[in-house]
C-alpha positions, 0 to 999 in steps of 0.5 A: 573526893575533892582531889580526884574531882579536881583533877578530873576537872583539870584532865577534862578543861586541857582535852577542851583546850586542845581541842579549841586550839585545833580548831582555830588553828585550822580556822587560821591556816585552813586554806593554805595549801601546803608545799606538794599538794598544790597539784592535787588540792586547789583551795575550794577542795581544801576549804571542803577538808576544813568544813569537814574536819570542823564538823567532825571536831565539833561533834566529838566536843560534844560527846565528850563533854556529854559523856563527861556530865553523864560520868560526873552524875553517875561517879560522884552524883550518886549514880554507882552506888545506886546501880552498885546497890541495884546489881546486888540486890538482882543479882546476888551471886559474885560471877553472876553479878559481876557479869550483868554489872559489865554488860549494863555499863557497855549497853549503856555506853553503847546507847549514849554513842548511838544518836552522835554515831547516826548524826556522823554517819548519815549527816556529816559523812553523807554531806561531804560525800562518804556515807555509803552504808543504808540505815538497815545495813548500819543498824545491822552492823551496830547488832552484830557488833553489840552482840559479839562485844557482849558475849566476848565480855560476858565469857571474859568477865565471867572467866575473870571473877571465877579465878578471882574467886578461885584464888584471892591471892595469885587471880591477878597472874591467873586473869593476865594469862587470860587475857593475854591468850584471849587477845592472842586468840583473837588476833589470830581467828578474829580475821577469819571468824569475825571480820567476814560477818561484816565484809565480803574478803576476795583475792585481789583481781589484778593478778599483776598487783598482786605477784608484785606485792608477792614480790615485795613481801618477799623481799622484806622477809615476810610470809603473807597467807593471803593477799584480800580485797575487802568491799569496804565501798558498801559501807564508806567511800574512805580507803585504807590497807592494813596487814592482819594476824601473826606469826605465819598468818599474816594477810594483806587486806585492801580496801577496794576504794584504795584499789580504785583510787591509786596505781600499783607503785602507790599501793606498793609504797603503802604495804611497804610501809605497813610491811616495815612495821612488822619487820622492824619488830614494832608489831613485836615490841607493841604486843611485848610492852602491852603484855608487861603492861597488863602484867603490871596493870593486874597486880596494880588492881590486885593491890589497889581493889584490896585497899580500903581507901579506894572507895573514898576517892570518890566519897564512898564509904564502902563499894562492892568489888564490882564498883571497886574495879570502875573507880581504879578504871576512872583513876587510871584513866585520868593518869593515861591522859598525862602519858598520852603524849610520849605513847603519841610520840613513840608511835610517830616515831615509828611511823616515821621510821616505817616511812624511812623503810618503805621508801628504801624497799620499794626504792621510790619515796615519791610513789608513797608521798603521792600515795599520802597526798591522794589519801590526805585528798580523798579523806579530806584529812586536816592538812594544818593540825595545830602543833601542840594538839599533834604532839599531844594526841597524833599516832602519825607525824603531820602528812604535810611533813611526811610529804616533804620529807619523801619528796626531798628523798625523791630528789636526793637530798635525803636518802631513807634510811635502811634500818634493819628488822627482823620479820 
């Protein structure tokens, strides 16, 4: 048990550390307005960012480190083999059991995140001018969302148990095909049978946008269904857009609050850019290496959920199946912290190189900078993260770079480069 505490230990004081590191970083360099936002942000908006980014920093440290008290109580305080003991003597079947095993440890996550999800939604949001959601629409949202992550959870580990029951010996490929057809499956129908629950999807009203954005998709060798607005302001004041589905569905979602705040060459620059990853194949590739990986990760669990030694990492002499799963899942976590950074860099990387394709499809990198400089003023984003911090955690490279490096494109010294994809 002292090995894997200790590294638990250590895992949590580098999180700590980076987080610290963030935030005097920001304290330090705050208020210094970067090369290409001097137009856009003056320095009373900038010290807004900081406060802003501070408040949020400050609140995820403490739902990490009391998550992290709550998980070392039930781990290694006795608390799993109690609620092990408890589920077995409920309920005694094996699908049975293992389904209200899952579904109490996600109501119970989903308890302790409640009062840190109000306070940012209806105190730091609401202070800087974002929250736009009532306390009954937000109590909706989180039953609905409960509700639907209980059932798919219920069905999926139900499914699970019966082909680890059906088959000792192959339910490790039997469970991957599982979940690679349910996460397929919900990719696919999750746009239109579960994202309309919570907004209001419509065709985009400015018929010009939206026959350029025609235009521009046909021009990257993509096929697009449909072209949505989405009534995001309801909710929050943030903006954003993305592209959903596979295959030949695929659709442009927009947020109207990006409709309102930036002109058509600054959306285009966006969906270009979102468009690059698709035709740079590193949608393709994403879900290619995540099924390898499951594949890896379920005959991993199947050898490891056999050896008698698991239960003993934490000091257990014995742990039904059930808590045999948590435990490899607390392992693997702690070895998904140490691979954190180059799955960061792989996705700066092609952020980057969907940066590189925006600017050359749609032939105007300055409009996708202005497009970074708006967003990055109206979410009041962190405009200096500390460097370590970035590299270690940051799915994007720091804006002011992508910034600078569209600009210095802009005027020529840099000409994107045109990679080649396929859609």
């Amino acid at each position: 048990m002292i090995p894997i505490l200790l590294l638990y230990l250590l895992t949590l004081a580098c999180r700590l550390l980076l987080r610290t590191l963030n935030l005097r970083h920001l304290a330090r360099h705050g208020e210094i307005v970067p090369p290409g936002f001097e137009k856009a942000i003056d320095g009373q908006l900038l010290s807004r960012s900081c406060a802003y980014t501070g408040a949020l920093s400050r609140l995820g440290l403490w739902q990490m480190l009391g998550g992290n008290l709550v998980l070392l109580a039930f781990l290694f305080g006795g608390g799993l083999v109690l609620y092990d003991r408890w589920i077995g003597d409920f309920v005694p079947s094996f699908v049975g059991g293992g389904v209200v095993f899952f579904l109490g440890l996600q109501l119970s996550a989903t308890v302790f995140t409640l009062p840190f999800s109000f306070y940012r939604t209806f105190v730091i949001e609401e202070r800087y001018g974002f929250n736009a959601t009532t306390p009954r629409l937000w109590l909706a949202d989180l039953l609905k969302s409960s509700l639907i992550s209980a059932v798919i959870l219920s069905l999926m580990t139900a499914a699970a148990l019966a082909l680890v029951a059906g088959s000792p010996q192959l339910w490790w490929l039997a469970v991957w095909v599982l979940f690679t057809l349910t996460s397929l499956f919900l990719i696919l129908f999750s746009p239109v049978l579960i994202e309309p629950l919570f907004f209001k999807f419509e065709p985009v009203g400015r018929e010009p946008l939206r026959t350029k954005i025609e235009g521009l998709t046909g021009r990257a060798g993509l096929r697009v269904s449909r072209v949505l607005q989405v009534d995001a302001s309801r909710r929050s004041r943030h903006s954003n857009a993305y592209f959903t589905g596979i295959g030949r569905v695929k659709r442009i979602v927009l947020y109207d609050t990006l409709l309102e705040e930036m002109n058509d060459d600054e959306i285009l620059a966006i969906l270009a850019h979102e468009a690059g990853h698709w035709t740079l194949g590193h949608i393709r590739n994403r879900l290619l290496w995540s099924g390898l990986l499951s594949l890896a990760v379920c005959y991993g669990s199947f050898l490891l959920l056999g050896w008698k030694g698991l239960p003993g990492l934490l000091g257990l002499e014995q742990a039904s199946f059930f808590a045999r799963v948590v435990i490899l899942a607390f392992v693997a976590r702690l070895g998904a912290f140490f691979l954190t950074p180059a799955q960061s860099y792989l996705s700066r990387r092609h952020e980057r190189q969907a940066d590189d394709y925006a600017a050359a499809l749609s032939g105007k990198p300055e409009a996708l900078a202005s497009a970074l400089v708006k967003l990055s003023r109206n979410n009041l984003a962190n405009l200096h993260p500390h460097p370590l911090y970035s590299a270690f955690y940051d799915s994007h490279p720091p804006v002011v770079q992508r910034v600078a490096q569209l600009d210095a494109a802009a005027r020529g010294h840099r000409a994107p480069r045109k990679t080649k994809g396929r859609k």
